[in-house]
N, C-alpha and C positions, 0 to 999 in steps of 0.2 A: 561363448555358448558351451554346455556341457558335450561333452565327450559320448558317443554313439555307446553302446556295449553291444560287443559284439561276438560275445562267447553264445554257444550253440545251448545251454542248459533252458530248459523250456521254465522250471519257474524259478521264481528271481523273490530272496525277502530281502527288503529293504528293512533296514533298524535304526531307531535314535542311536549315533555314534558316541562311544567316547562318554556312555552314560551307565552304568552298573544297571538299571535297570532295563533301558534297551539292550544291552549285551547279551543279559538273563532272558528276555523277550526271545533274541534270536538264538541262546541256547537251547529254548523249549524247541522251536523248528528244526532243530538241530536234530534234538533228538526222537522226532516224528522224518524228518528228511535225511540226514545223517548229509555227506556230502556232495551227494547228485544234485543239488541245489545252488545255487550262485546266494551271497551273503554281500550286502553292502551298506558300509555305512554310512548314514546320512546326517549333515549339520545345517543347522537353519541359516547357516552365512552363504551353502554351496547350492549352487542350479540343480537340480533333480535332475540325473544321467536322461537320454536317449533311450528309453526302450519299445521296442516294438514287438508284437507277436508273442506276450509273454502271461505268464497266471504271475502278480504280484502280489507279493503281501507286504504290508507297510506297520510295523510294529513299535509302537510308542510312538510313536511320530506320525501326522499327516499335513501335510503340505497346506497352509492359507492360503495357497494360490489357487483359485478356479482356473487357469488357464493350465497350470500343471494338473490339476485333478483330470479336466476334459480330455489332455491330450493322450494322460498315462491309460485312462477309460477306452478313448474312442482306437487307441493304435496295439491293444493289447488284448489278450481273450478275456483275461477277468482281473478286478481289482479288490483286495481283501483288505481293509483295513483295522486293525484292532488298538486300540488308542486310549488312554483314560484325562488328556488333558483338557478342561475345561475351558481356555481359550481356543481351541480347535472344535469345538463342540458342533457346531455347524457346519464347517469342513466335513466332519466325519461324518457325519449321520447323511451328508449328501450322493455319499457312496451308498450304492443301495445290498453291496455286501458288507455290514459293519459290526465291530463289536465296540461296544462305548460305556463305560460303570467307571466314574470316578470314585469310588467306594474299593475299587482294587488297583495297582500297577501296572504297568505294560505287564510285567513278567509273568506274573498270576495270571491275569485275563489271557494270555498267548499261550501258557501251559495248559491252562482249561479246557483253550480251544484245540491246541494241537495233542495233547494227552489226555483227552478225557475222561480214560478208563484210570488212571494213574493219581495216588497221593501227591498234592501239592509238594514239590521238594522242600526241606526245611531251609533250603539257600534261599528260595525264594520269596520263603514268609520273610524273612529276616531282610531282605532287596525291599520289598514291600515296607515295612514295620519303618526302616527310613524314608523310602523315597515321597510316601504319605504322611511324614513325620507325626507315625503315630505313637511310636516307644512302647509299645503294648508287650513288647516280647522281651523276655530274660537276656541281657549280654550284645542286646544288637548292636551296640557302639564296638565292645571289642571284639567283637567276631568280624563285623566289616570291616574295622581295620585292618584287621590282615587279608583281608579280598583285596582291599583297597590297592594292596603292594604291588598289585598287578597291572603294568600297563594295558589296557583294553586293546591299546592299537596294536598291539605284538602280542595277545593271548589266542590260544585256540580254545576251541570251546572244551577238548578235553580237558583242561587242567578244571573247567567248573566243573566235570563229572569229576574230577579226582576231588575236589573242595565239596560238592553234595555228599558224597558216599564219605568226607570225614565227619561230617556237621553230624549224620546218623550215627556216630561212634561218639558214644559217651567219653572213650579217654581223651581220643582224637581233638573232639571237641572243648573238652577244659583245657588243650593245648591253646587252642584259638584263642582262649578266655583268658587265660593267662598270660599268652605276649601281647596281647590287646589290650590287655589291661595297664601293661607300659606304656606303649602310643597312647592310650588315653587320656592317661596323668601328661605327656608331653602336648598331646595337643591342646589341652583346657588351658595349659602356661602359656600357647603361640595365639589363642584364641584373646586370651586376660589382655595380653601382650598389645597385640592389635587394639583390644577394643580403645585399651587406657591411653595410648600413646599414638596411635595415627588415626584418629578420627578428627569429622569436620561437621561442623553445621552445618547445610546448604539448604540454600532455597529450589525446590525441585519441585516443576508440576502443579505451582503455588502451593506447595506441602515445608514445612521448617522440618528438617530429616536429619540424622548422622548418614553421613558417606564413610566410606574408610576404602583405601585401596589395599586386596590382601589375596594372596594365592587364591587359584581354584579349589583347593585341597580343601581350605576355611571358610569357602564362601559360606555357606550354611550356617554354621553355627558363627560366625562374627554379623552375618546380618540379622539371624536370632535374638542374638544380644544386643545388637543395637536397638533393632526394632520394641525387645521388650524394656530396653530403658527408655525410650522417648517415641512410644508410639505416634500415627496409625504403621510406619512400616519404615524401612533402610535400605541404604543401598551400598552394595559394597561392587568395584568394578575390580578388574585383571585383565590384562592383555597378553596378546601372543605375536607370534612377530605379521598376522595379517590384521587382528582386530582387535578390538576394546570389548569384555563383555560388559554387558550391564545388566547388573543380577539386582532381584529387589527381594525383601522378604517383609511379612506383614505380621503384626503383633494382634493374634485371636482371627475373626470374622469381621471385624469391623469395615477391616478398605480390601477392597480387589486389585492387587497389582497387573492382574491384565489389563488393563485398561490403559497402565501406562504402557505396557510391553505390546498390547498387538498395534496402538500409536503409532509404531516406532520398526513393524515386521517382526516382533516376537510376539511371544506365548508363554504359558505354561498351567500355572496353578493358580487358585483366590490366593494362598498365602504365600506363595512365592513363583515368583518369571523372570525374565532376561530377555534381553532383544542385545543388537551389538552393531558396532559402530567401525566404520575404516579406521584403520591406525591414523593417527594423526591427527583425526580429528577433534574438535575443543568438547572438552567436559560438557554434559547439556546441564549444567548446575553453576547457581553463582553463590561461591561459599561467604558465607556469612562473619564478617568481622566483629570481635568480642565487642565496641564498642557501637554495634550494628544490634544487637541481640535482645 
């Protein structure tokens, strides 16, 4: 069972952990709340804390569970959720305080809502521009790279105010562009890499797929790639020392990966989700032998 909390701060944001856009989500709070607030972050493998008596807000993230939504509602003076994932869709909107626009980030929709008055940061168009992978924006690969360097679990949120107030400086900024633009020639090689040399056929879900096993860092763009050589979608897993993820990504509109992912107690997006699995556990795929093919 999760662990009580039992710090006296009367509201409490809760954030997709460990996600550049939930991070930016509770940045915006941050800088509406500054630190009178409790900040925790949350992963869809961990039980949602014990709170009681509290104003929550739940940012990028809301819980598939109805018995977590009832409890955190019925033991707490208000529940806020602000969220743009489409496997959660009805989780959220069952909160009758919600913000819900797949067409924006967590981070955008949580700055809108907590800064109203305030220009979108350009950190955050650019959180956005990936997290929707819509590439709409000049530089977004190499400018997140160097966000990227940051571990999320050991940042404060001031070094994003030091990263927003550079992204607004012109020179500052072709800094970003410029060592970014090394990581990005390195990463297209770790990407090539993966895709040519540890992929597999499998049969998954009754779907004929590439899997490939490859960092968190690559998920993205190796299941990109797979997905657009052998559509409708791919799957690329990584493990840590509790779990297996299993991340999917989908080539266009064609298939909805949630439908494998909420399956399984994930979520996410039409073109890309993950759910995840106890260490140990067998691959849920039977890879397909050459003379099987």
């Amino acid at each position: 069972m999760a662990e009580p909390i039992t710090k006296n701060k009367d509201i409490v944001v809760m954030y997709h952990g460990n996600c550049p856009d939930g991070f930016t989500a509770a940045w915006a709070a941050w800088k509406k709340f500054g630190d009178d607030v409790e900040y925790i972050p949350l992963h869809r493998y961990l039980e949602i804390p014990q709170i009681k008596n509290r104003i929550i807000y739940m940012l990028d993230y809301c819980p598939n569970n109805k018995a977590d939504l009832d409890r955190l509602q019925a033991e707490n003076k208000k529940l806020i959720v602000i969220d743009h994932h489409i496997s959660e869709a009805e989780s959220i909107k069952s909160v009758p305080e919600h913000v819900f626009d797949v067409n924006h980030s967590g981070a955008v929709l949580s700055w809108k809502y907590f800064c109203p008055d305030q220009p979108i940061p350009t950190l955050a168009l650019y959180i956005e521009d990936r997290d929707l992978w819509n590439w709409k924006l000049s530089n977004t690969k190499e400018i997140l790279n160097i966000t990227d360097l940051h571990d999320l679990k050991a940042t404060d949120f001031s070094v994003w105010d030091s990263i927003a107030v550079d992204l607004d400086n012109d020179l500052k900024k072709q800094e970003y562009i410029k060592k970014g633009s090394a990581i990005q020639q390195f990463r297209e090689i770790v990407v090539q890499n993966i895709v040519d040399n540890q992929t597999q056929l499998v049969l998954f879900e009754g779907h004929e797929v590439y899997a490939a096993n490859a960092p968190r860092y690559f998920v993205s763009e190796v299941g990109n790639a797979l997905a657009t050589k052998k559509p409708p979608f791919a799957v690329v897993w990584s493990s840590t020392a509790e779990k297996i993820v299993i991340s999917m990504r989908a080539s266009g509109d064609a298939f909805d990966v949630t439908t494998i992912a909420k399956k399984y107690g994930g979520g996410g997006h039409k073109a890309a989700g993950s759910y995840s699995i106890p260490i140990g556990t067998p691959l849920p795929w039977k890879v397909i032998k050459e003379d099987e093919k």
